[in-house]
C-alpha positions in Angstrom: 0.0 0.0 0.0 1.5 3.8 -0.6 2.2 5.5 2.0 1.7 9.3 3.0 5.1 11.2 2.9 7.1 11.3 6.5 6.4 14.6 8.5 2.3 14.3 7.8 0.9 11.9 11.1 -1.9 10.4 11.6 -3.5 13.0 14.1 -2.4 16.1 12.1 -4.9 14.9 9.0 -7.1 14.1 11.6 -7.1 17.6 12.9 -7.4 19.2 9.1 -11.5 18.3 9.8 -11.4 21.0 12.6 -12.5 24.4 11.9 -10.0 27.1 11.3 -9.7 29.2 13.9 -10.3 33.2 13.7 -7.5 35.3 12.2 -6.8 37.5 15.1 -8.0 41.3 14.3 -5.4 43.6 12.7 -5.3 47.7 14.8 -6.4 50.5 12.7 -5.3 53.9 12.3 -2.2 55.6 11.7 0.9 53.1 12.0 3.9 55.1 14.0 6.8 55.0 11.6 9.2 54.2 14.4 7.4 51.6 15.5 9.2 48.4 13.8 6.8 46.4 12.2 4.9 43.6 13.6 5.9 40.1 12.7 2.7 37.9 12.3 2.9 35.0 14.8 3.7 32.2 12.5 0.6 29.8 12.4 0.7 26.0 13.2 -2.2 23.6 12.6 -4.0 22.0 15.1 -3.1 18.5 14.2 0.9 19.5 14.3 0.5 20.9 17.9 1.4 18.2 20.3 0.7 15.6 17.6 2.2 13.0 20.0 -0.2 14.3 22.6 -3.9 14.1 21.2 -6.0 11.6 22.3 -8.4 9.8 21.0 -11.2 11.5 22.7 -10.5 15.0 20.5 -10.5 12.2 17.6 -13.6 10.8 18.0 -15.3 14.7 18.3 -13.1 15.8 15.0 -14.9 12.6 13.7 -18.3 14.1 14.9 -17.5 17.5 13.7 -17.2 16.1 10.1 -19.6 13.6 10.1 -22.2 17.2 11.4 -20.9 18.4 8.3 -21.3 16.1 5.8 -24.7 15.1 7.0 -25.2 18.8 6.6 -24.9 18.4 3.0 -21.3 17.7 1.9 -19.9 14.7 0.7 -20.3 12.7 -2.5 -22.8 10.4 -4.6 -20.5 7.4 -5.6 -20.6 4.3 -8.0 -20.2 1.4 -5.4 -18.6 -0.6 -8.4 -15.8 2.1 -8.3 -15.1 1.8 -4.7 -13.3 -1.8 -2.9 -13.3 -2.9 0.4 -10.6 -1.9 3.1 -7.2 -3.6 2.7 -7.4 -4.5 6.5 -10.9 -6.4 6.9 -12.2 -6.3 10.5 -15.2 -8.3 9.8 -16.2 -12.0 9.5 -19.0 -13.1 8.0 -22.1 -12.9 10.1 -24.2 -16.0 11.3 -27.4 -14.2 10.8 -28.1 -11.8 7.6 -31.6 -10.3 9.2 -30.0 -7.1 10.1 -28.1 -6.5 6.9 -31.8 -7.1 5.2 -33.1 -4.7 7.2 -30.6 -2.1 6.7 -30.8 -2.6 3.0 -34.6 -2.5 3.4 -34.8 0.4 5.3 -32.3 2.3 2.7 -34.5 1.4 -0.2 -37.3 2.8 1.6 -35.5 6.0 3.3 -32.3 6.5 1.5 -29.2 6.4 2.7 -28.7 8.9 6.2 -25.5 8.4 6.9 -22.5 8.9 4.6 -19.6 6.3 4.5 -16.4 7.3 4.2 -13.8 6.3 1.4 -10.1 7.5 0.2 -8.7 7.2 -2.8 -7.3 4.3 -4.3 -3.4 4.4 -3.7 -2.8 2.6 -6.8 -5.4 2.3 -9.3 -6.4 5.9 -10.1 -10.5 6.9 -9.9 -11.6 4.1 -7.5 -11.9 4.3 -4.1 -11.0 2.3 -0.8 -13.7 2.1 2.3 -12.4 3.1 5.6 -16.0 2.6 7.4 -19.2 1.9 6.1 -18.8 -1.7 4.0 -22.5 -2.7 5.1 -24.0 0.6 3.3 -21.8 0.1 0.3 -23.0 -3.6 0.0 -26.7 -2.4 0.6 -25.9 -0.3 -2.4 -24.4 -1.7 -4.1 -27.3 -4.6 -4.1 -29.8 -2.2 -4.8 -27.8 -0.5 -7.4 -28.0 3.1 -6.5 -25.0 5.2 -5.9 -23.4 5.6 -2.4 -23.1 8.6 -0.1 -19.8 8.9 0.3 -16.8 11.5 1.9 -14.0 11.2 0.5 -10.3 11.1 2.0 -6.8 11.0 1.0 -5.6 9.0 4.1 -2.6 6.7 4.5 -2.9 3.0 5.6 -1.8 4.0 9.3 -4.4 6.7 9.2 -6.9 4.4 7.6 -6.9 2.1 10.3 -6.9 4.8 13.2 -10.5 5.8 11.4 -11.6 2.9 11.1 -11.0 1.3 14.6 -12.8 4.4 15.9 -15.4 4.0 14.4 -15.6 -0.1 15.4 -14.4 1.3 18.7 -18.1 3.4 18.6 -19.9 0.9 17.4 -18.4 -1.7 20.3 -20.0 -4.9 18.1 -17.1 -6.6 16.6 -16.2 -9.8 18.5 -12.7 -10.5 20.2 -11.7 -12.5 17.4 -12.5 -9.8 15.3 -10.6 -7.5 16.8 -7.4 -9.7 17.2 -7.5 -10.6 13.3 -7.7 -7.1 12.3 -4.5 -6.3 14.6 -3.0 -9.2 13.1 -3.5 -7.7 9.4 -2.2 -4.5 10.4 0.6 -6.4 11.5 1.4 -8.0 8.3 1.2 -4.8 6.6 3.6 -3.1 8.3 1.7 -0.7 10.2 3.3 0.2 14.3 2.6 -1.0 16.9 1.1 2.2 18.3 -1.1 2.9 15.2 -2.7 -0.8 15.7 -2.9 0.4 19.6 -4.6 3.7 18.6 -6.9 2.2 16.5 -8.0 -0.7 18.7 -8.0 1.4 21.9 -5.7 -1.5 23.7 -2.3 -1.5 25.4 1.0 -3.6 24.6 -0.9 -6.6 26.9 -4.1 -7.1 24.8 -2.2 -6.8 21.5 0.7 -9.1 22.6 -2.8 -11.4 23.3 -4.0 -10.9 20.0 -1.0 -11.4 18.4 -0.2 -15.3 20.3 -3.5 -16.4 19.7 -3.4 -15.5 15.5 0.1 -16.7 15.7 -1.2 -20.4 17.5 -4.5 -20.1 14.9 -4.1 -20.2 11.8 -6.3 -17.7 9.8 -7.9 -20.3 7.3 -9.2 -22.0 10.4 -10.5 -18.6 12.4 -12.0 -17.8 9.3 -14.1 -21.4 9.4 -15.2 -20.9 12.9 -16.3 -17.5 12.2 -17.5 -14.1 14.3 -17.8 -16.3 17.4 -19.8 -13.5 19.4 -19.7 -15.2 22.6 -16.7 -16.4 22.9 -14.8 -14.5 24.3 -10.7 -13.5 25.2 -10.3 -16.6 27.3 -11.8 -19.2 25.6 -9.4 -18.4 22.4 -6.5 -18.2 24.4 -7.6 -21.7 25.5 -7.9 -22.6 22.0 -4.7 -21.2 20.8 -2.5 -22.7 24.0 -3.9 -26.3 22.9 -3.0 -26.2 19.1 0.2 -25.0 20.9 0.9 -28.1 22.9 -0.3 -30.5 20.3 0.3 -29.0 16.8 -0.7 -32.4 15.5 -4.5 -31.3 16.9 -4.9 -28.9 13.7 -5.3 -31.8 11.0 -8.8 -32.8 13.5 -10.2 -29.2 14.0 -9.7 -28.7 10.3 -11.7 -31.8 9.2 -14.1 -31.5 12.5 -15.1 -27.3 10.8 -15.4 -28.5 7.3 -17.8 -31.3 7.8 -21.8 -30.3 6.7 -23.1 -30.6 9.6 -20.8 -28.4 11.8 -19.8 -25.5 8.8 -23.6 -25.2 9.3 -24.0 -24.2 12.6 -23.5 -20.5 14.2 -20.2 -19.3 14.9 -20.3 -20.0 18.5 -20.8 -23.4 17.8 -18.6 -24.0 15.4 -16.2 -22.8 18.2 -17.0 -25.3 20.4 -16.8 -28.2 18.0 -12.8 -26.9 17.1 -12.5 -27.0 20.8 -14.2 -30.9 21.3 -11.1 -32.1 18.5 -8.3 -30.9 20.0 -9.3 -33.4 22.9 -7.3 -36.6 22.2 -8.9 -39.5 21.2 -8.6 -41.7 24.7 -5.8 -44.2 24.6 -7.2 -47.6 23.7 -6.1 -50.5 26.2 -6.6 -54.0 25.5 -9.9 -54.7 25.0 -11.4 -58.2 24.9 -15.0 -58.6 23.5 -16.6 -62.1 23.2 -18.0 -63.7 20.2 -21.1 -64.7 20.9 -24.1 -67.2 18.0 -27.3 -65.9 17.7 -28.5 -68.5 20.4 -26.7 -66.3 22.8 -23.9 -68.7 23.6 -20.1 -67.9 23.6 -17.9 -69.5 20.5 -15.0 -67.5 20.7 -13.4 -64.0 21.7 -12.1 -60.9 19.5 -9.0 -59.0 21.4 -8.0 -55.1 19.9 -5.2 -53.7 21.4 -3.5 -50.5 19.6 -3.1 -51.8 15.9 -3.4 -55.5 16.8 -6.6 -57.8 16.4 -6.6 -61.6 17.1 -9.7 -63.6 16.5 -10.0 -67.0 18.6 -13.4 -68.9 17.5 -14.1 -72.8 19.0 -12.2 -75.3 17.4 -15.8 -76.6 15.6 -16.4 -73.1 14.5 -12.7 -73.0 13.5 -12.2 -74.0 9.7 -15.7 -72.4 8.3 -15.2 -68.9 10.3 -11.7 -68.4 8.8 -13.1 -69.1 5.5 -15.7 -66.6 6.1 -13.8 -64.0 7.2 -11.4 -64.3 4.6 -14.4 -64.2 1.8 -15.6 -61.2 3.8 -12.9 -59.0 4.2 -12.8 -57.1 1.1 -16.0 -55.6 1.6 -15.9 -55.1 5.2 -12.3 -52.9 4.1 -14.3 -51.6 1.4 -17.0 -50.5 4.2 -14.5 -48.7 6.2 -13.1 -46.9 3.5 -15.8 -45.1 2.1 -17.2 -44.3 6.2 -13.6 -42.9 6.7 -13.9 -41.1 3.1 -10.6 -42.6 2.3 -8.8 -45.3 0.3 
């Protein structure tokens, strides 16, 4: 992704939203010729002052001030099919698409109230990135009508400041959600304390964050989904077991992809991941009689690991071995296709 030249940071764009403030009023009348001239008191923006020292409080109110303004009547009328989604995606797919429906419904019916907000493309010129807003973009874009839109040139450290407060306003994104998001910020290079800034956390939570996308892999987070009510310790459970027994992905991976589980709600689909990372219990030898339909005993099977012995009664000997023998191919044929190998 470009990025913004050095000197420009993050809060000093953020403070270009804020209103200019009053030149200060220049005396009349006649000037006294000895009097040296007055040097204007150079000007420095609001978002240079103490640019290390802003918090995300005067952010969050700069956001407010724009967002007055725009709903006031600025901003633009966009061609969603111009405009992509965010390069750091903070959202998995939800369980449940009733509230999207009614959004969409309710901007069919209304029109759209509140403007998202874009920039510009870094790279391909005349479209448009979202920072905030991907739900109103997709409603319509589904409708096909154009988008309300403001548009921003922001780089990829101030794109994700905006956009976590905005998530950070919204408080609905799950923990998972969160810690994925700092985890693509990671991989794109972006600080430490831009990911901090725009999550609201401290070097704890994000170190967190960081082990538990490190343990997980993202293929599989993505197959379990928003998980709303699972929360911080339940992934770090998760995480610490793939952890100890690396050997416990191969099950979680099969246990998320079978029908019936990548069915089911998130939060279920967690706890299923969770039931196959439980070992499979240690078979001992195990001894299980053979018994004919009359109910009487003829021999005895014994299982232990890898090893099976049959022992049938010396009159049921000859036949039985015959049988199995005929037998087996299907009965491997059987466990094959249950297994969904071979």
């Amino acid at each position: 992704m470009a990025k913004r030249p050095a000197g420009k940071s993050i809060l000093a764009n953020f403070g270009a939203f804020s209103q200019p403030e009053a030149e200060a009023p220049v005396p009349s009348g006649p000037k006294d010729p000895s009097t040296p001239p007055v040097q204007p008191v150079a000007r420095v923006g609001a978002g240079v002052i103490g640019a290390t020292q802003r918090s995300l409080t005067e952010l969050r109110e700069e956001r407010d001030n724009l967002r007055a303004l725009v709903e006031a009547g600025g901003g633009s009328e966009l061609d969603p099919n111009l405009i992509d989604p965010s390069p750091f995606p903070d959202r998995l797919p939800d369980d449940n698409e009733t509230p999207f429906e009614a959004l969409k419904k309710l901007i069919q019916d209304e029109g759209q109230k509140v403007p998202i907000q874009v920039r510009r493309h870094p790279v391909s010129e005349g479209r448009y990135q979202v920072v905030y807003g991907h739900r109103r973009w997709r409603a319509a874009s589904e409708l096909g009508i154009k988008v309300k839109a403001t548009i921003l040139s922001l780089s990829d450290s101030e794109l994700v400041v905006a956009q976590g407060i905005e998530n950070a306003a919204r408080q609905d994104l799950s923990w998972i959600e969160r810690a994925l998001f700092a985890w693509r910020m990671d991989g794109a290079g972006i600080k430490a304390r831009d990911i901090r800034a725009a999550l609201s956390i401290d070097d704890p939570e994000l170190a967190r964050m960081r082990s538990v996308c490190r343990a997980i892999p993202v293929d599989v987070i993505e197959a379990i989904g928003r998980a709303p009510k699972v929360g911080r310790p339940r992934w770090i459970s998760l995480a610490s077991a793939l952890g100890e027994d690396p050997s416990a992905l191969a099950r979680v991976r099969e246990t998320l992809s079978a029908d019936k589980v990548s069915g089911q709600p998130s939060d279920e689909r967690f706890k299923h991941a969770l039931a196959a990372l439980k070992k499979p219990a240690s078979r001992t030898r195990t001894h299980v009689e053979i018994k004919a339909p009359s109910g009487q005993v003829v021999g005895k099977a014994t299982f232990s690991m890898g090893d099976i012995k049959l022992a049938v009664a010396t009159e049921y000997a000859p036949a039985f071995s015959d049988f199995v023998e005929e037998e087996l191919p299907a009965l491997l044929e059987r466990f094959f296709a249950r297994e969904g190998g071979g």
